[in-house]
C-alpha positions in Angstrom: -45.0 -72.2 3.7 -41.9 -73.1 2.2 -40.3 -76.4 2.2 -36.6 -75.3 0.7 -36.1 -72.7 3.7 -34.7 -70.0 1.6 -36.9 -67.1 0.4 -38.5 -66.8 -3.1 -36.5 -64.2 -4.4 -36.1 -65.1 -8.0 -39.8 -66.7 -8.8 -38.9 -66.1 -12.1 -35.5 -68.2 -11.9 -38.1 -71.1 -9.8 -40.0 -71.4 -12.6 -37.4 -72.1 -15.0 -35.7 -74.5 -13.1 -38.6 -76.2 -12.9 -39.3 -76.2 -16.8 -35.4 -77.6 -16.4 -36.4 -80.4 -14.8 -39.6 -81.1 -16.9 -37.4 -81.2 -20.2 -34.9 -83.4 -18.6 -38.1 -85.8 -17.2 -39.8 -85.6 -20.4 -38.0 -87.4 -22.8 -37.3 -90.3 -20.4 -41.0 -90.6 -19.6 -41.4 -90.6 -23.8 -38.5 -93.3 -23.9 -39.9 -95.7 -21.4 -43.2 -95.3 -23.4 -41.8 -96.2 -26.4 -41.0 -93.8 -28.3 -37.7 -93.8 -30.6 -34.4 -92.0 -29.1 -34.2 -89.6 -31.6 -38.1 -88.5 -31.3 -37.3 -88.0 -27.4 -34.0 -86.1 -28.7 -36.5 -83.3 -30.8 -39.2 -83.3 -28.1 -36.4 -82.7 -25.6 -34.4 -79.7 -28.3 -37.8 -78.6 -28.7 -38.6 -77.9 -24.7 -35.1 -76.1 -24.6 -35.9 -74.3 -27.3 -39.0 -73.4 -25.7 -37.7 -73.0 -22.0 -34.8 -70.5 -23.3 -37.8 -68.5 -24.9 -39.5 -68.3 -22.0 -36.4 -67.3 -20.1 -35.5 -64.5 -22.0 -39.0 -62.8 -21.9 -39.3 -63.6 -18.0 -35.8 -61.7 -17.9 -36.4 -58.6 -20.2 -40.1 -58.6 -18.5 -38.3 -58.1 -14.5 -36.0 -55.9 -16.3 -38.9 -53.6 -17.9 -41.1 -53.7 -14.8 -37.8 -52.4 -12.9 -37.2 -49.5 -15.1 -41.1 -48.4 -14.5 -41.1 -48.2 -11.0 -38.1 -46.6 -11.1 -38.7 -43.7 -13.0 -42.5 -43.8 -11.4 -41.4 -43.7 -7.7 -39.9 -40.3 -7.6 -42.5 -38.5 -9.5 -45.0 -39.7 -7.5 -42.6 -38.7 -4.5 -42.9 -35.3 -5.6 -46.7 -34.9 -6.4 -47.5 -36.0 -2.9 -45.3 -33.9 -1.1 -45.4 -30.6 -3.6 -46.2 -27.5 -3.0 -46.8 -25.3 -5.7 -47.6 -21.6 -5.6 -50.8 -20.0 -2.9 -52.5 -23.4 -3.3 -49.7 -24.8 -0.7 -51.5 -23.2 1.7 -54.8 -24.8 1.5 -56.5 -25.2 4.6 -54.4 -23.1 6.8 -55.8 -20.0 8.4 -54.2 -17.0 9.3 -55.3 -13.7 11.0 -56.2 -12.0 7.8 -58.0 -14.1 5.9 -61.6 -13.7 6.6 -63.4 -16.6 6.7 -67.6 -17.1 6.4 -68.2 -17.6 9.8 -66.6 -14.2 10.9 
């Protein structure tokens, strides 16, 4: 079920946001537990750092899948509807074939 009312349809983009959120939560959670400002300030470059990463893969990774289905969705249009040569014609009977039981 979802609780935003709009449909999922960048789960990539969900994800991210939520890594977002996490860098922006992480350093105050650090900060209240005393650690320095400035140690806070790396842990929180290094999430970005880490979240941008992550972003850029997620994107070329949609992007790759994409292009494979793509170029695989009309070839396998073809194959299943093909008809190549006398083996078209498998199955069908006519008047002058002579079959086993004749």
């Amino acid at each position: 079920m979802q609780s935003s009312g709009r449909p999922h349809d960048d789960p990539a983009g969900d994800v991210v946001r939520w890594a977002a959120f996490s860098c922006l939560l992480v350093p105050v959670v650090l900060v209240v537990y005393g650690t320095s400002f400035g140690g806070a300030a790396v842990a929180t470059l290094g999430l970005f750092v880490v979240t941008a990463a992550c972003l850029v893969l997620l994107r070329h990774s949609e992007r790759t899948a994409a292009r494979v289905r793509a170029q695989e969705l009309p070839s396998a249009h073809r194959r299943r509807h093909s008809r190549g040569g006398p083996a078209g014609r498998r199955g069908c009977r006519t008047s002058d074939s002579a079959s086993p039981h004749d």
